[in-house]
N, C-alpha and C positions, 0 to 999 in steps of 0.2 A: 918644733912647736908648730902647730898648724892651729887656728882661728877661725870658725866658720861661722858665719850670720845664718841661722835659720830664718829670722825673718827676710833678711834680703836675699836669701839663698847661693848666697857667694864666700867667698874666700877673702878674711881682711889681713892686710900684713901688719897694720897699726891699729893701737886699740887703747883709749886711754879709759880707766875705772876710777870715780870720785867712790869713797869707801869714810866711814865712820871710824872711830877709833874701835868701837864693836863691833861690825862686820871687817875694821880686819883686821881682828884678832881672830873672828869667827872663820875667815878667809884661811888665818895663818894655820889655825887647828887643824882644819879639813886637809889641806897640801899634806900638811907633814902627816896627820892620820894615815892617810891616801898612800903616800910615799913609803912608810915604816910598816904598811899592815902587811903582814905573812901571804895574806891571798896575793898582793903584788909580788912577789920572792916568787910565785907558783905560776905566774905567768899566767894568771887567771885576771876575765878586765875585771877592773876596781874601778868604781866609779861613785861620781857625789853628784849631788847639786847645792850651790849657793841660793836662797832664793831672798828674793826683795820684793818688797812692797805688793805685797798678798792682801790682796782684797775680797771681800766676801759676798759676792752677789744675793740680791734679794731670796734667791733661790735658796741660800745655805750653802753656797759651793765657793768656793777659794780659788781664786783666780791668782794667777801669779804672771803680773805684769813687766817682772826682771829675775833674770835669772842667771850664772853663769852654772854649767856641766863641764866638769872635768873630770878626764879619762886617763888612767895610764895605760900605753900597750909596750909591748915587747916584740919581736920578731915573732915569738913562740906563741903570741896570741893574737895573730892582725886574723885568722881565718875566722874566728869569732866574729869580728864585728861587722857591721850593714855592708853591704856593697858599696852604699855611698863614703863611708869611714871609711872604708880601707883604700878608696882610691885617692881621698884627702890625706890620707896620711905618707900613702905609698908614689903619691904620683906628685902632691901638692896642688891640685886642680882639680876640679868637678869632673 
């Protein structure tokens, strides 16, 4: 498992998440969706986002002020993803 802060642009080993009884159920859905859908079996990425407290600027636009992104990879798919992902995943370091 690797944790990375886009806002602080770093690597976190601990991470604690306050969660609602609806977001995590909404949480528990997504994992196991993520986990059991066939494109994962295909070593194809699968990916989601959780998102929190989306706010709507004057503008009309949605902002999303929290969010978690969770990925699943395989060996048979690290050449997909960014350079910066595959070194977090492959090295545990930026």
């Amino acid at each position: 498992m690797r944790i990375y802060s886009k806002d602080l642009n770093k690597l976190i080993n601990r991470l604690e998440i306050s969660l609602t009884q609806e977001e995590a159920e909404d949480f528990y859905f997504r994992i196991n969706d993520l986990a059991n859908n066939p494109s994962y079996k295909d070593d194809l990425i699968r990916d989601d986002f959780i998102e929190g407290n989306v706010i709507t600027s004057d503008d009309g636009r949605n902002i999303i002020t929290k969010s978690i992104r969770i990925f699943i990879w395989t060996l048979n798919n690290l050449k997909d993803f960014s350079t910066l992902a595959f070194r977090i995943i492959t090295k545990d370091k930026l």
